[in-house]
C-alpha positions in Angstrom: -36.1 -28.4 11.4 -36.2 -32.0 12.6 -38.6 -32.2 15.8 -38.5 -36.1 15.5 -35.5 -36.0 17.9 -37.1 -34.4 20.5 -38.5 -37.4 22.6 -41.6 -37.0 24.8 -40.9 -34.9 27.8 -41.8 -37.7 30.0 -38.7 -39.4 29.2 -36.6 -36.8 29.5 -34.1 -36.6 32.7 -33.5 -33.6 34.3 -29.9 -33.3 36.3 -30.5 -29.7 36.9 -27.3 -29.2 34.3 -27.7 -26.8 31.4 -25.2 -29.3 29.5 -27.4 -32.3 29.5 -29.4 -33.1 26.2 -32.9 -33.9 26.4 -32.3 -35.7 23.6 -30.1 -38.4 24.9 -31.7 -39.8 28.1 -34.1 -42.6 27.8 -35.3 -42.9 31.5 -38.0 -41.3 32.9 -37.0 -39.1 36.1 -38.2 -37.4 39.2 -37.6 -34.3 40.6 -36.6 -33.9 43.9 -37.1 -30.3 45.9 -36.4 -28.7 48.9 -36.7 -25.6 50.0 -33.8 -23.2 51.0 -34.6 -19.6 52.3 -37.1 -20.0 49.4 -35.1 -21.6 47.0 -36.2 -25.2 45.9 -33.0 -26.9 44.4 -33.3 -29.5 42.2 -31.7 -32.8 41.7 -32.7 -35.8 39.6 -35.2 -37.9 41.9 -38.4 -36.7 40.4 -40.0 -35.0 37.4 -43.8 -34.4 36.6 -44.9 -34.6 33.3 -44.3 -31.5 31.2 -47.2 -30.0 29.1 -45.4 -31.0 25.8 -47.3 -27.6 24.0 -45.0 -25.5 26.4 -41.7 -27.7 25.9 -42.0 -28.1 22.3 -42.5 -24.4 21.2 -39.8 -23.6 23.7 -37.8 -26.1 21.8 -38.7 -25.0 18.4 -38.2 -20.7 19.2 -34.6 -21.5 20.5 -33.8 -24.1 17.2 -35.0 -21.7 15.2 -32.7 -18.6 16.8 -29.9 -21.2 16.8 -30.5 -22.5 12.7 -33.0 -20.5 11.2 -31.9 -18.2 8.3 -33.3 -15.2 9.9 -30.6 -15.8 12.8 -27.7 -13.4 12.8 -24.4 -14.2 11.1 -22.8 -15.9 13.7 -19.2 -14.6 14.3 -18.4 -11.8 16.4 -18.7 -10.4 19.6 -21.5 -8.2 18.8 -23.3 -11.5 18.0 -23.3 -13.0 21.4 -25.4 -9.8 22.8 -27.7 -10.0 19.2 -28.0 -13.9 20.2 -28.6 -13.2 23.8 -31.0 -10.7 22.9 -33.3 -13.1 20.6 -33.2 -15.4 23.0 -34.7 -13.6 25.6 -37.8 -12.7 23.7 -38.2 -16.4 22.9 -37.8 -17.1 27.0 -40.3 -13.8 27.4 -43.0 -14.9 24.8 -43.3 -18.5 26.2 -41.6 -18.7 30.3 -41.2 -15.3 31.6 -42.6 -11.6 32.1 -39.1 -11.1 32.0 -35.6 -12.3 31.3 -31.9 -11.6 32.2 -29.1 -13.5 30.3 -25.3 -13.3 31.7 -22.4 -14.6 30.0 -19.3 -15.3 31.2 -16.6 -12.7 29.5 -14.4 -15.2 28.1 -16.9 -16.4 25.6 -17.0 -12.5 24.3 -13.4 -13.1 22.9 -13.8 -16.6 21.5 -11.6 -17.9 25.0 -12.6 -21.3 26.2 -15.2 -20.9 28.4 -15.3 -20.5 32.4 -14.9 -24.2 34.1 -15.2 -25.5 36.6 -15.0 -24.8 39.8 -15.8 -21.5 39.8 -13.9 -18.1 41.3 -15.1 -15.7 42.9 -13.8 -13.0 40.9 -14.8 -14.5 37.4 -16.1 -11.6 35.6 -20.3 -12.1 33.8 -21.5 -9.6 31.6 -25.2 -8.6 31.1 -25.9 -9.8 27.2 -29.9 -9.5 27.2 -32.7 -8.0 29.5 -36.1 -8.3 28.2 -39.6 -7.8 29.1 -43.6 -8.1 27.8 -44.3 -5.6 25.7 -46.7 -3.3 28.1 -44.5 -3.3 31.3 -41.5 -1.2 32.2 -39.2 -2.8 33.9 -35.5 -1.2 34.5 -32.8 -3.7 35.0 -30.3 -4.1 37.5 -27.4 -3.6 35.1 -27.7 -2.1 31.4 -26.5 -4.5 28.7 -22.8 -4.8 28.2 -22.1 -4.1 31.8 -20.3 -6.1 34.0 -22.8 -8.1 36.5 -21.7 -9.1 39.7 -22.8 -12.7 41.2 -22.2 -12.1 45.0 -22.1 -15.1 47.3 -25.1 -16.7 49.2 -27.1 -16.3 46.7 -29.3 -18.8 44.3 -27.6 -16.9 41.2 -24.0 -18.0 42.4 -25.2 -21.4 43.8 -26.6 -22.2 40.3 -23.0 -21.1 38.9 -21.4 -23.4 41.5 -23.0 -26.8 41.8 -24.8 -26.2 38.0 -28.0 -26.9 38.9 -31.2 -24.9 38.0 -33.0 -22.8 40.8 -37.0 -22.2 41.4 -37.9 -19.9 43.1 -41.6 -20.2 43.5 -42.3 -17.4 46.0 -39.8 -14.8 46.5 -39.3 -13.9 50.3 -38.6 -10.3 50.4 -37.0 -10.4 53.5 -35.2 -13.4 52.5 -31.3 -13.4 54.0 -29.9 -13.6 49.9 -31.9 -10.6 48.9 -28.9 -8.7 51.1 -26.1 -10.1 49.4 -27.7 -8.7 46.0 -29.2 -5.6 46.3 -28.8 -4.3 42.5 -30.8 -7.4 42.0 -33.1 -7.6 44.9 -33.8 -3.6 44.3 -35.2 -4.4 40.6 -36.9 -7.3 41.7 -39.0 -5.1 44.7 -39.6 -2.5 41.8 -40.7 -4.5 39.2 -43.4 -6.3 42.1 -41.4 -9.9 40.6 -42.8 -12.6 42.5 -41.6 -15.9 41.0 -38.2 -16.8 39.4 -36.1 -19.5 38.0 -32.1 -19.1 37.8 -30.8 -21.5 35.4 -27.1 -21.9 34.6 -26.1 -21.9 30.6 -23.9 -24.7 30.2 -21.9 -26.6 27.8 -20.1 -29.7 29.1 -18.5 -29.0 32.6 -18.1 -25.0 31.2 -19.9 -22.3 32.5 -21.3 -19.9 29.0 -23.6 -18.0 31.6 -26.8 -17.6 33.6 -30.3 -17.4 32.9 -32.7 -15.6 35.0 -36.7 -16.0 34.4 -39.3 -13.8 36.6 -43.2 -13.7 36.9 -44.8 -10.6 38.3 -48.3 -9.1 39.0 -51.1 -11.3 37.8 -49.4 -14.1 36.2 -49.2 -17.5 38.2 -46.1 -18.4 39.8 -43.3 -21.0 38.3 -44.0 -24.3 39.2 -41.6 -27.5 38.6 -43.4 -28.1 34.7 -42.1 -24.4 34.1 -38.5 -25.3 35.3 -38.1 -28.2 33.2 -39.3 -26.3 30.4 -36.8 -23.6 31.3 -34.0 -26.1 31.7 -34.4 -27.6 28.4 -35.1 -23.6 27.1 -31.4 -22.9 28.5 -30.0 -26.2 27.3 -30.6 -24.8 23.7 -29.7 -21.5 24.5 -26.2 -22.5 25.8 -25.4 -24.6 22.6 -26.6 -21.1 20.3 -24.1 -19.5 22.2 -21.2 -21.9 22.5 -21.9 -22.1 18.7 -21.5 -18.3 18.6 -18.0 -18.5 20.7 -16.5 -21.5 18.4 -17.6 -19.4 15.5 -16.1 -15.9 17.0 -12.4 -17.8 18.1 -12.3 -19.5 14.5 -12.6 -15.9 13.5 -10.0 -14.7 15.8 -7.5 -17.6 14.2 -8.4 -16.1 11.2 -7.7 -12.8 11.4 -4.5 -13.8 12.8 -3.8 -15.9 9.9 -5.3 -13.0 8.0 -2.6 -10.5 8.9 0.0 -12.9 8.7 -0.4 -13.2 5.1 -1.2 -9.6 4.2 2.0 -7.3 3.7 2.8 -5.1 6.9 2.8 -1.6 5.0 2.2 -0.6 1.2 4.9 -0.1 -1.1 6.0 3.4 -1.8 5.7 4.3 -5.2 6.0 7.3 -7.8 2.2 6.4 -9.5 0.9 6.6 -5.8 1.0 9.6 -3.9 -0.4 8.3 -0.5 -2.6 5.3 -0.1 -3.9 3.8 3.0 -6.0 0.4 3.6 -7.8 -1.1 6.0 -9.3 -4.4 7.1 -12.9 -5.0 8.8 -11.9 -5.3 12.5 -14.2 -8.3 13.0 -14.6 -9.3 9.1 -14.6 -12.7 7.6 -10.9 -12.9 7.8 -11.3 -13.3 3.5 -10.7 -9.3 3.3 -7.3 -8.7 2.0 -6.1 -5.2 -0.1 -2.5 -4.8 -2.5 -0.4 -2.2 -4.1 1.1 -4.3 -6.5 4.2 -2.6 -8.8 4.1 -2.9 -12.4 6.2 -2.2 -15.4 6.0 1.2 -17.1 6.1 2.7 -13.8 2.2 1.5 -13.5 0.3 0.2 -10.1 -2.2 -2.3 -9.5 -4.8 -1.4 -6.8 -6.8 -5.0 -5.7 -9.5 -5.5 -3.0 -11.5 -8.4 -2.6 -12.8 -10.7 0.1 -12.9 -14.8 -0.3 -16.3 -16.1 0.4 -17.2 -17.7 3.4 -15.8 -17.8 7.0 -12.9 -17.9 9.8 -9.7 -20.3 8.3 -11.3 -21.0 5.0 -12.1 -17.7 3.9 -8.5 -16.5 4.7 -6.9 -19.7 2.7 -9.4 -18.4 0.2 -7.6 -15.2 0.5 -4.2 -16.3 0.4 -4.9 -18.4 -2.5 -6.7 -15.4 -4.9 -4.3 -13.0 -3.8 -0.9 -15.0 -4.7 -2.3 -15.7 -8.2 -3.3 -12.5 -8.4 0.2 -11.1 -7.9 1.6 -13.7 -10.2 -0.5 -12.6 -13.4 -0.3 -9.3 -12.6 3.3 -9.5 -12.4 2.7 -10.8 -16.3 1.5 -7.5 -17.3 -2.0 -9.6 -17.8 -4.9 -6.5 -18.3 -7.5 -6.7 -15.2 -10.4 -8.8 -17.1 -7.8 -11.5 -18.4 -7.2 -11.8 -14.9 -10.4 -12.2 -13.6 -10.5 -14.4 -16.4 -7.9 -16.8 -15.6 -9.3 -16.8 -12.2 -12.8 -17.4 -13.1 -11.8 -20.4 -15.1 -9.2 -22.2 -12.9 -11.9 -21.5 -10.0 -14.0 -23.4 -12.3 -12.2 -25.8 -13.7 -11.0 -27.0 -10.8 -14.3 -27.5 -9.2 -15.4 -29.9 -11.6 -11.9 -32.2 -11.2 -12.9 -31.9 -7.5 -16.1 -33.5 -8.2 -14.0 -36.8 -9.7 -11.6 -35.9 -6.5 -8.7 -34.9 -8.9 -7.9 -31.8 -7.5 -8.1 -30.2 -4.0 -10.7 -28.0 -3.1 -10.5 -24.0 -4.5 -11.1 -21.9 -1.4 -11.7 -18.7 -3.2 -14.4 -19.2 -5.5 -17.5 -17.1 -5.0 -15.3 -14.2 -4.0 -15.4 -10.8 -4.8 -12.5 -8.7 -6.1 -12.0 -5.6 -8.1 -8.9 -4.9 -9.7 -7.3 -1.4 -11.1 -4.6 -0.3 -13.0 -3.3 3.1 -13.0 -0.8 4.5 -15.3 1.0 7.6 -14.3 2.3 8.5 -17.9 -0.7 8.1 -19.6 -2.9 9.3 -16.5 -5.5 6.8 -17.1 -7.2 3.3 -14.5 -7.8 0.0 -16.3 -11.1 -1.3 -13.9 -12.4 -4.8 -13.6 -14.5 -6.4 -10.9 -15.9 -9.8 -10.4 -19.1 -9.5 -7.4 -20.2 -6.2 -5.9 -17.3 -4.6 -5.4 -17.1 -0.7 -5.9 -14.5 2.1 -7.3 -15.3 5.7 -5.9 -13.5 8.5 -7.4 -12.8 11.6 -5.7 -11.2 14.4 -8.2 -9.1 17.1 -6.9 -12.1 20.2 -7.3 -14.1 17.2 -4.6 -16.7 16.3 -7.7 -17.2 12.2 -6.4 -17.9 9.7 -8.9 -18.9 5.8 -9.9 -17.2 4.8 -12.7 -19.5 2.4 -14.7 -17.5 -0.8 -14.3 -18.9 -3.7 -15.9 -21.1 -5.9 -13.6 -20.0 -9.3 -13.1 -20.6 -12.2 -10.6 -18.6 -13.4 -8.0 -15.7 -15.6 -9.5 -15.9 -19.2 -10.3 -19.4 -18.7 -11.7 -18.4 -20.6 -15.4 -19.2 -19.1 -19.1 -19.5 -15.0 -17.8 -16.7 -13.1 -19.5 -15.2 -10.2 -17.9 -14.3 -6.3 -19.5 -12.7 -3.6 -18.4 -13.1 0.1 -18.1 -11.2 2.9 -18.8 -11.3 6.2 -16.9 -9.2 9.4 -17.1 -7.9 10.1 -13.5 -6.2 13.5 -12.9 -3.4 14.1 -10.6 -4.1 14.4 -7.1 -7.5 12.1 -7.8 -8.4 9.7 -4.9 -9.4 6.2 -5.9 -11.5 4.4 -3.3 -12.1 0.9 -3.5 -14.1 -1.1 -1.2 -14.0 -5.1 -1.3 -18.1 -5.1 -1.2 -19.9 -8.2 0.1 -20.4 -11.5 -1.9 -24.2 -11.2 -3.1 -23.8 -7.7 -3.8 -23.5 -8.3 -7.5 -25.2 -4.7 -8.3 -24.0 -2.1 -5.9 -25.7 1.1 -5.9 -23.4 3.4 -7.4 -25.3 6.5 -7.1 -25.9 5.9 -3.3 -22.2 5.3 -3.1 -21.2 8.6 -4.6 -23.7 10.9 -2.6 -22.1 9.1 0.7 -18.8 9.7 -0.4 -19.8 13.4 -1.6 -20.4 13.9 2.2 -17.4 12.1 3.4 -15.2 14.6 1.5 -17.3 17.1 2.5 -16.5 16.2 6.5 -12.4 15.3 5.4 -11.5 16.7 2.2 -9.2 14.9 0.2 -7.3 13.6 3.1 -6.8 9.5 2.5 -6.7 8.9 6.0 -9.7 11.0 6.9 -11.6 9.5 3.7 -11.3 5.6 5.1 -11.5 7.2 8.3 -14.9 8.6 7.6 -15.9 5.9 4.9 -15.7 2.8 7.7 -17.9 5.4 10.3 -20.5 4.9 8.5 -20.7 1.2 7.3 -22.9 -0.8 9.4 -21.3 -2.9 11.7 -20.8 -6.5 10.6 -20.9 -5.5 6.8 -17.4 -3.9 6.9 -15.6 -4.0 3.7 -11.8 -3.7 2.9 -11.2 -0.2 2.2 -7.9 1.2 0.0 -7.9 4.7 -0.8 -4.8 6.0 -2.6 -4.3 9.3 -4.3 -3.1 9.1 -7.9 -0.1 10.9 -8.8 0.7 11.3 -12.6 4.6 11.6 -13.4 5.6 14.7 -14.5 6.1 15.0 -18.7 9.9 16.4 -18.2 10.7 12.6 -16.3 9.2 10.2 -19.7 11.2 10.6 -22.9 10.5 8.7 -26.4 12.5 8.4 -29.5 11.1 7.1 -32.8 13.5 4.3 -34.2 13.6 4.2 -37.7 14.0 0.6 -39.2 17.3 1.5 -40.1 20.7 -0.2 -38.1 22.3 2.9 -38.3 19.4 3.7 -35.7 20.4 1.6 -33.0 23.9 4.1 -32.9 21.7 6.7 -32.8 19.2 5.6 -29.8 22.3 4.9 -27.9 23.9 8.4 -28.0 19.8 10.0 -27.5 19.9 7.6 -24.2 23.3 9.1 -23.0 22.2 12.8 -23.8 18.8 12.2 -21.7 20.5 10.3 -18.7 23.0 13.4 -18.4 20.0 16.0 -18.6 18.3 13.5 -15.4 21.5 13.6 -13.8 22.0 10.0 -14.2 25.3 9.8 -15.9 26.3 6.5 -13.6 23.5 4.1 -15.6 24.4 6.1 -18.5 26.7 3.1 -19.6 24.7 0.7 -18.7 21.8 1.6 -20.0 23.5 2.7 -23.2 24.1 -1.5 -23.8 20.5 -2.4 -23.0 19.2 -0.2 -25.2 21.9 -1.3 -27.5 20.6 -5.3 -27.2 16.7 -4.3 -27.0 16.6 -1.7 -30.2 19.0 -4.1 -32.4 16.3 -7.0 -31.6 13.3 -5.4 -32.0 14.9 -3.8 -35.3 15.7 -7.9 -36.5 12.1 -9.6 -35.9 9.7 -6.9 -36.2 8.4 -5.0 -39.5 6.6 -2.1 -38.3 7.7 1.1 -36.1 10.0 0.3 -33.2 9.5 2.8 -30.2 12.5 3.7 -27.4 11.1 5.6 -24.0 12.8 5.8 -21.0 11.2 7.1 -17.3 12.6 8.0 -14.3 9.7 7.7 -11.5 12.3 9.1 -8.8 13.4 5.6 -7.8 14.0 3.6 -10.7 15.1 4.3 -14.5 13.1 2.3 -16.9 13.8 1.5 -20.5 10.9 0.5 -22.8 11.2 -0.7 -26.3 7.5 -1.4 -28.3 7.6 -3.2 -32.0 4.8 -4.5 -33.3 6.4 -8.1 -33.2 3.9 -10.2 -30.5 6.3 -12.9 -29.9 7.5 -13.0 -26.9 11.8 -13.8 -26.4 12.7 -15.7 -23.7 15.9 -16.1 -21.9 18.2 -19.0 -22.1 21.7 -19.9 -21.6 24.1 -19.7 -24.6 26.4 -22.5 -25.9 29.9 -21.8 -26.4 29.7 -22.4 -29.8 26.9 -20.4 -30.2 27.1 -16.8 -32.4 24.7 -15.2 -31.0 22.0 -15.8 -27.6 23.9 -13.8 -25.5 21.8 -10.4 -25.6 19.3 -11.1 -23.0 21.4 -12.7 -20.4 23.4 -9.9 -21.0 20.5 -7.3 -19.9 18.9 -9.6 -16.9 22.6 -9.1 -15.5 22.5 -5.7 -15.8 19.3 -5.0 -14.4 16.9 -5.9 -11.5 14.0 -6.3 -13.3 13.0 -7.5 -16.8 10.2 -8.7 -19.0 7.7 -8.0 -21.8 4.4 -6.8 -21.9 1.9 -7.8 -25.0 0.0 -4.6 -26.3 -2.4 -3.8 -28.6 0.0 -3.7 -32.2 2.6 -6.1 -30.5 4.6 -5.7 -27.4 6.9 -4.1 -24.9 10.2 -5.3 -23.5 11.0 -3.3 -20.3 14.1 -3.6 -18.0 14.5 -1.8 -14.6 17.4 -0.4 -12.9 17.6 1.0 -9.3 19.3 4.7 -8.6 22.4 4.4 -7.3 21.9 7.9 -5.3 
């Protein structure tokens, strides 16, 4: 905290508005007062000397509330009352027996805030009432309800002309006592008989109002406790202009956010039902995907970008496109976070030389799962605290033990992954987690999740439903819960190819049979000729056993043949004078999708055709 710029009170010039910083002015002022139905409204004629032991711990409680690290993440509308709040125990420990802070409504949404001149029907909401610990004072409004600012009176004349009210004595039968009687009520019954109304102002923009009382024993406010006050709510309005910049970047965002994120989740046969949702007020770095795969297989991501408002959310964009690219690559969930990791940091130190543009998603979080509906089993990898629940049909919840790993981008950690067994009808819950959780408790996790499903069963929407209830607000996470459905054993058939080229005869007449027993006699052709191309390849370059399955996940056929070949072919155009070339271009005309996956004795090539019914 640097104190230095504070100058000495005595130079300090007080206009009476909450925008002016104390640490600009050079000239020392006076106060001027006069008195108006017990009002003294000040202008900037005259100013006393300030005791600077008063000043500067006012000055150092408000920097602190405003920097500090103990000060509340900044960024929603929750935080303008948590601000508010803090705020008023710093005005109540060094002004006031107690405080009242307004703000305008605007600011609650991130809007520019109220200027000048103001209407009469511009809405203020109570943020903060505080008192001494001791006394028991009711308010005149609750927090978070709307507080009116009649006319003809020292709380609206503050609003209007922006200049700071004392009210050194506080004539009960005063004329602006009747224009306020929610106020003037709390102020008889709480035996008040000093004040100060202050305006919170930022520029020519009204954030809200300040009001400072002294009751029983303690001495009435004199002109050293307004300038104190006045330089108390200078600071106060720039936490909370801070706090609305912070909460519109948020709403821009979120906006952004959304923009980017899919509108629904694909329908598929590995997934049953799956819902996901976003932190209302989150970072806007939350994202969740469905992402198809080959085989009939699913990707399930969630994650959140580190940081903030824009960045975070071009952090987002950023992870989740290459995220969709490599696992469009049939890349296993640890390479992956691999690839990720090491571009994230890679490019971090080219962007130290200023080769390369900044990388907006390192230090994120993400957790990445793979569920195959043949083989009924997740692939799981993580990278920062996020967390996979599973909920199994009989309602047993459990934590798989993933692998721990930090936040991506953090150089030299290599990632694994997890295998699981996941019955049908299972629900898979994953939550995004927040960046520094690098060790979630898994066991606390399950036991909240055990009661969730004992509140909703295994409804998905009931699960999130229940599962964001009971977060604490501002530590949302992205939630996508999905219920796994395995493909039924009479929709996968496999053939054993012999290496023999007689064979590929063979696999093409075992294709027609199963086609006609799925009732899908018009790809029968078609599919006939792919597998035709595929077998005779993998037959010509590889040594070991060659593998033909075919599913049908209710939408798509897919034709899969495995060899223990890992080189991968890739498509290009023939010649003319070319023999041979032709047999891929052939199959990517045929189908909508193609592509090869590497595996564990070699690889899969896998083609995808839509039903035509």
């Amino acid at each position: 905290m640097e104190l230095k710029k504070i100058r000495d009170p005595s130079t300090a010039e007080f206009s009476g508005r909450g925008g002016t910083d104390p640490s600009s002015t050079t000239a020392r002022s006076h106060i001027h007062q006069r008195r108006i139905d017990g009002v003294h409204d000040v202008d900037s004629r005259s100013a006393p000397r300030e005791p600077v032991s008063i000043q500067h711990r006012t000055i150092i409680v408000v920097t602190c509330i405003c920097r500090g690290p103990e000060s509340p993440a900044l960024g929603t509308s929750t935080d303008v009352f948590q601000t508010a709040d803090r705020l008023a125990h710093a005005a109540v420990a060094e002004l006031a027996d107690f405080v009242a802070i307004e703000v305008s409504e605007p600011i609650l949404h991130g809007d520019v805030s109220i200027p000048r001149p103001l209407r009469s029907g511009t809405p203020f909401r109570r943020a903060a009432f505080q008192s001494k610990r001791g006394t028991d004072v009711r308010p005149a409004y609750a927090v978070g309800d709307v507080s009116r600012i009649p006319r003809a009176t020292p709380y609206r004349q503050a609003l209007v002309d922006l200049r700071p009210r004392l009210i050194a004595h506080l004539v009960r039968d005063g004329r602006w006592p009747v224009h306020d009687p929610a106020r003037a009520h709390c102020i008889r019954e709480a035996q008040a008989h000093s004040a100060m109304v202050i305006p919170l102002v930022v520029g020519d923009a009204v954030l809200g109002l300040v009001g400072l009382y002294r009751r029983a024993e303690s001495a009435p406010f004199d002109v050293d406790d307004l300038q104190a006050a006045v330089r108390f709510a200078d600071r106060a309005a720039q936490c909370l202009d801070a706090v609305r910049d912070r909460i519109q970047g948020g709403v821009h965002a979120r906006l952004l956010q959304r923009k980017l994120l899919p509108e629904a989740l694909p329908s598929l046969g590995a997934i049953e039902a799956a819902e996901g949702e976003l932190p209302v007020e989150g970072s806007g770095g939350e994202w969740f995907d469905i992402i198809p795969l080959s085989g009939a297989r699913a990707a399930l991501v969630v994650g959140a970008a580190r940081g903030w408002g824009v960045d975070a959310a071009v952090g987002m964009s950023q992870l989740r496109a290459m995220i969709i690219t490599l696992a469009m690559e049939d890349r296993a969930p640890d390479e992956i976070l691999a690839r990720l990791d090491d571009m994230a940091t890679r490019r971090g130190e080219h962007l130290m030389s200023g080769l390369l543009s900044d990388v907006k998603y390192a230090g994120a979080s993400c957790l990445l799962v793979v569920y195959d509906p043949v083989t009924g089993r997740c692939t799981s990898s993580r990278a920062g605290g996020s967390q996979l629940v599973i909920i199994h049909p009989d309602g047993v919840v459990g934590v798989p033990g993933l692998p721990s790993h930090p936040a991506l981008g953090t150089h030299g950690h290599p990632y694994e992954s997890a295998e699981v067994d996941v019955p049908p009808g299972t629900v898979l819950l994953l939550k995004s987690g927040g960046i520094d959780d690098a060790h979630p408790d898994g066991d606390a996790a399950a036991e909240h999740l055990h009661e969730v499903v004992n509140r909703s069963g295994l409804d998905v929407r009931k699960i999130i439903e229940s599962a964001r209830r009971d977060v604490d607000p501002g530590h949302e996470p992205a939630l996508l819960v999905a219920r796994a459905q395995a493909l039924d054993a009479k929709n996968v058939a496999s053939l054993a190819v012999p290496s023999d080229p007689a064979a590929v005869a063979a696999a093409r007449a075992w294709t027609r049979r199963q086609l006609a027993t799925w009732m899908l006699d018009e790809l029968a052709s078609t599919t006939a000729l792919i597998v035709s191309e595929l077998v005779t390849n993998a037959l010509r370059y590889a040594t070991g056993p060659t593998e033909l399955r075919l599913i049908n996940d209710g939408h798509t056929l897919i034709c899969e043949v495995s060899d223990t070949n890992g080189a991968v072919p890739h498509l290009h155009k023939a010649r003319p004078s070319d023999e041979g070339g032709r047999g891929l271009s052939i199959v990517s005309e045929l189908t909508q999708h193609q592509g090869t996956r590497l595996t564990a004795r070699g690889k899969t090539v896998w083609t995808q055709q839509s039903h035509s019914t």
